[in-house]
C-alpha positions as CSV (number, residue, x, y, z in Angstrom):
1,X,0.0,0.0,0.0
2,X,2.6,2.3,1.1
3,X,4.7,1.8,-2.6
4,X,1.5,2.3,-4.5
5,X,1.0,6.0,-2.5
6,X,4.8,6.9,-3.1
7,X,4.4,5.8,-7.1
8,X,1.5,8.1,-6.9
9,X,3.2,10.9,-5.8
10,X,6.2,10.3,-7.9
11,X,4.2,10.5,-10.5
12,X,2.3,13.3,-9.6
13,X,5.7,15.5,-9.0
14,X,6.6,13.9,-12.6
15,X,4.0,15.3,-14.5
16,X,4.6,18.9,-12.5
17,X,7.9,18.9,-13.3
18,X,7.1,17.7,-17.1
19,X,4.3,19.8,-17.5
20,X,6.3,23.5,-15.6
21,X,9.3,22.5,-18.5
22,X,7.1,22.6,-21.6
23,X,6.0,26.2,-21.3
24,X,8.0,29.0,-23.0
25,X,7.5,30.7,-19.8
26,X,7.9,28.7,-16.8
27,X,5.4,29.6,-14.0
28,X,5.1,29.6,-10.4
29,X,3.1,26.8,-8.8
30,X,-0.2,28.3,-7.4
31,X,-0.8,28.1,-3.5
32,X,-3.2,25.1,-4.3
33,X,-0.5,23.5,-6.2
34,X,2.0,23.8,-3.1
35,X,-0.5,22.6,-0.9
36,X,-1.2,19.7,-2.3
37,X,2.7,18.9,-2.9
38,X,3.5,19.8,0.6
39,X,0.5,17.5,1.6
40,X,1.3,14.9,-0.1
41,X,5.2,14.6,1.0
42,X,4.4,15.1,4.7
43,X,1.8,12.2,4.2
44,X,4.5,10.0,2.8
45,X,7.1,11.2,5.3
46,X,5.2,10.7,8.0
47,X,4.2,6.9,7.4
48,X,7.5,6.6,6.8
49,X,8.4,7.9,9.9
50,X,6.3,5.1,11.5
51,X,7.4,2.1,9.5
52,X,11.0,3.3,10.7
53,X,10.5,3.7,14.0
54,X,8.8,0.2,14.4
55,X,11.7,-1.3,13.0
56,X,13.2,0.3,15.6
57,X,11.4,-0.5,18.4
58,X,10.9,-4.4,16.9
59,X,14.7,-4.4,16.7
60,X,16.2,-2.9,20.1
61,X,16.6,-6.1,21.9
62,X,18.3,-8.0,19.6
63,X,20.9,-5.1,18.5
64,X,21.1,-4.2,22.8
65,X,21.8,-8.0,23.2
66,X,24.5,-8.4,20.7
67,X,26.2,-5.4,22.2
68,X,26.1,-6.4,25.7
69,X,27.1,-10.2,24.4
70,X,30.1,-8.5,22.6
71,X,31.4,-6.1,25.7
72,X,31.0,-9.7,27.7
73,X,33.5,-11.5,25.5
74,X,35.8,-8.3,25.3
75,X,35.9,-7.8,29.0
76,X,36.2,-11.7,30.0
77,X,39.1,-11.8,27.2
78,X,40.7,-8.8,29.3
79,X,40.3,-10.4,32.3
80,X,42.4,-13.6,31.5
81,X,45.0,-11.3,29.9
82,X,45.3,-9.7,33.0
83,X,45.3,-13.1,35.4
84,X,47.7,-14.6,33.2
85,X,50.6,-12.3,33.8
């Protein structure tokens, strides 16, 4: 669902940008143009914004567990430098 809304407004922004280049003189966008635009990117950014931080959240244990398991094996490798001398 989420790659057919950002085809959509890639393909919107397209045919602006196709359509402003055509012209012999280029012209602003209107304020309902913008709108819409600024709309429709802060609609994409923000459900990206959630998928991301669900792969954060779904991911935090493992990544914290790996890092404490990796500090573990550094420290006890430390340790039996330092009682072997």
């Amino acid at each position: 669902m989420i790659q057919v809304k950002l085809i959509f407004v890639i393909g919107i922004l397209a045919l602006i940008y196709m359509n402003s280049g055509c012209s012999a003189d280029s012209k602003q966008l209107t304020a309902a143009e913008k709108y819409t635009l600024d709309t429709l990117y802060n609609n994409t950014l923000n459900e990206w914004r959630n998928t991301v931080d669900s792969l954060c959240v779904a991911n935090k244990d493992t990544i914290y567990q790996r890092a404490v398991d990796s500090l573990k094996t550094e420290r006890m490798a430390e340790i039996e430098i330092y009682f072997m001398k």
